[in-house]
N, C-alpha and C positions, 0 to 999 in steps of 0.2 A: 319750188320743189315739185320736179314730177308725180302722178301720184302710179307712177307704172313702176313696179315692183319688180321688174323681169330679171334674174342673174344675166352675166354674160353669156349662158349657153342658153337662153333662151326660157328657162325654168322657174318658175315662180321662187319668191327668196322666204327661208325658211320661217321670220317672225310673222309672215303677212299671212303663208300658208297654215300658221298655228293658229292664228286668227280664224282664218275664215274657214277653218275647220270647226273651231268653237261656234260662229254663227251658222253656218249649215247644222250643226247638230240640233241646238236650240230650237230654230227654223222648222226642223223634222220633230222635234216632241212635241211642237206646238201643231202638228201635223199641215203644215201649212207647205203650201206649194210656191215657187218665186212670184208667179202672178197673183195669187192671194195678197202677198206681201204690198204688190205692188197696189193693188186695188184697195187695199184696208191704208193704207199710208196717204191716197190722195193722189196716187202717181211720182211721190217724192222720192220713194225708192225701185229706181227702175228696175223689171225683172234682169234685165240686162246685165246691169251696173251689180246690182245685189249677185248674182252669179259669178261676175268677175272676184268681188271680195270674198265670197266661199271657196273660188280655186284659187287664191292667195293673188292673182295676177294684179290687184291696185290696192290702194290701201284707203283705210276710212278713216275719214275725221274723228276727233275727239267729240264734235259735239251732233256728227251723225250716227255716230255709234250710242252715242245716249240717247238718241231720240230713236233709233232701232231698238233697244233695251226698254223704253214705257213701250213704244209697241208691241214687244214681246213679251212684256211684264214681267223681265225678271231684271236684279240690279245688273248695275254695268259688267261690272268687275267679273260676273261670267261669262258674259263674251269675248274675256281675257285670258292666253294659258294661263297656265298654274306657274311656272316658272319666266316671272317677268324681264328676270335679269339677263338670259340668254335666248327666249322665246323660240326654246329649241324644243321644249318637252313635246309630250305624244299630241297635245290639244285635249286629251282628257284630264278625266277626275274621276278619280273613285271611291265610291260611295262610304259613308262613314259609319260604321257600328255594324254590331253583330249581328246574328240570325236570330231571329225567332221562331217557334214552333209557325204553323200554321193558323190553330185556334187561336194563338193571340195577336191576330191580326184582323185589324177594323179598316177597312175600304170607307173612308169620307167624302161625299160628291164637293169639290173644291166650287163648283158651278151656284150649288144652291149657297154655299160661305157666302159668296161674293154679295147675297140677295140678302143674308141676315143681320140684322142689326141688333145692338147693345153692347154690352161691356164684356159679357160672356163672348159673344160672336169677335168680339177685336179681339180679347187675347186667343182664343183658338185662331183667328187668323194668323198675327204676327208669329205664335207657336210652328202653325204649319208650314209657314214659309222660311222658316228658319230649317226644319226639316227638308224642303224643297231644295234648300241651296247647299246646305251639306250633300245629297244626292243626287244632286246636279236630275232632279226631276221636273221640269218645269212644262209638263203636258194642259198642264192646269184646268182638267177633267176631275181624275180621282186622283188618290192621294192614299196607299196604304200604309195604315200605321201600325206597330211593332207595339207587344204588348209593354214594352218598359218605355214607351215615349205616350201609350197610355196613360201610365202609374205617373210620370208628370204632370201631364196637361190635367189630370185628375185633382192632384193633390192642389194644382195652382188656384183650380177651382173648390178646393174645399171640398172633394168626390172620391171616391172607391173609386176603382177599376169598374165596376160593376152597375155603379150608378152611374160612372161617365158616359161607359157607352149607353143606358138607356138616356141621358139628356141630351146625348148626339140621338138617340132616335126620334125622341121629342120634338126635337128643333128639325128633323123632317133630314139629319145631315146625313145617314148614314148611304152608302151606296149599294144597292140592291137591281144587281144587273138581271 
């Protein structure tokens, strides 16, 4: 099976282009450029080859797309549209839950998570990246959090709102641009 995706008139075909819409996006919040990719990969994903799959024009493997997704560190399934069954939708996702004031929002450096260890830092992780992929956010910098996804991560911990975020300042987590 070829992996050239072209319709007849020449124009990338619609599942491949929702695809690789989905991996340029990703690609761009991890602020990464195609020669990045290509250098952080070992030369496995060529700038080339990786640009062909963002303009839909060739299609990726099942199991090179998974090894592009731990590179990118997010799961597979969002390098996937949303609607699998016609892979006709927009290539987006849009973000889940409401507004918050401003003051109830905590900016967490995702950078220093990655460095922390114990039982406290695992479930803040697995928490935040659960938040991550509902908002299809995967910059994997900072991470702003909304005061009622606070009042969770709080309670999981046995915390106020109040005390949570001073144990994120403790723990050195909080982001301070």
């Amino acid at each position: 099976m070829s992996d050239n995706l072209l319709e007849g008139d020449g124009e990338p075909s619609g599942y491949a282009s929702v695809v690789g819409a989905r991996l340029r996006t990703v690609r761009r919040q991890k602020r990464l450029s195609l020669q990045a990719v290509e250098a952080a990969s070992a030369h496995e994903f060529k700038a080339s080859v990786l640009g062909a799959y963002e303009r839909g024009e060739r299609a990726i493997s099942v199991p090179r797309l998974q090894r592009l997704a731990r590179l990118y560190e997010v799961p597979v399934d969002q390098l996937l549209p949303d609607n699998l069954a016609d892979g006709l939708g927009n290539g987006t996702r849009s973000p889940q839950g409401g507004q918050a004031r401003g003051s109830d929002k905590v900016r967490i450096d995702l950078t220093k998570l990655k460095d922390t260890t114990g039982p406290e830092a695992a479930a803040l992780q697995r928490f935040l990246a659960t938040i991550q992929v509902e908002r299809q956010d995967f910059n994997g910098q900072v991470l702003t959090v909304r005061g009622d996804d606070m009042r969770v991560i709080g309670a999981t911990l046995g915390l106020g709102t109040t005390e949570m975020v001073e144990r994120l300042d403790e723990l050195g987590l909080l982001h301070r641009p």
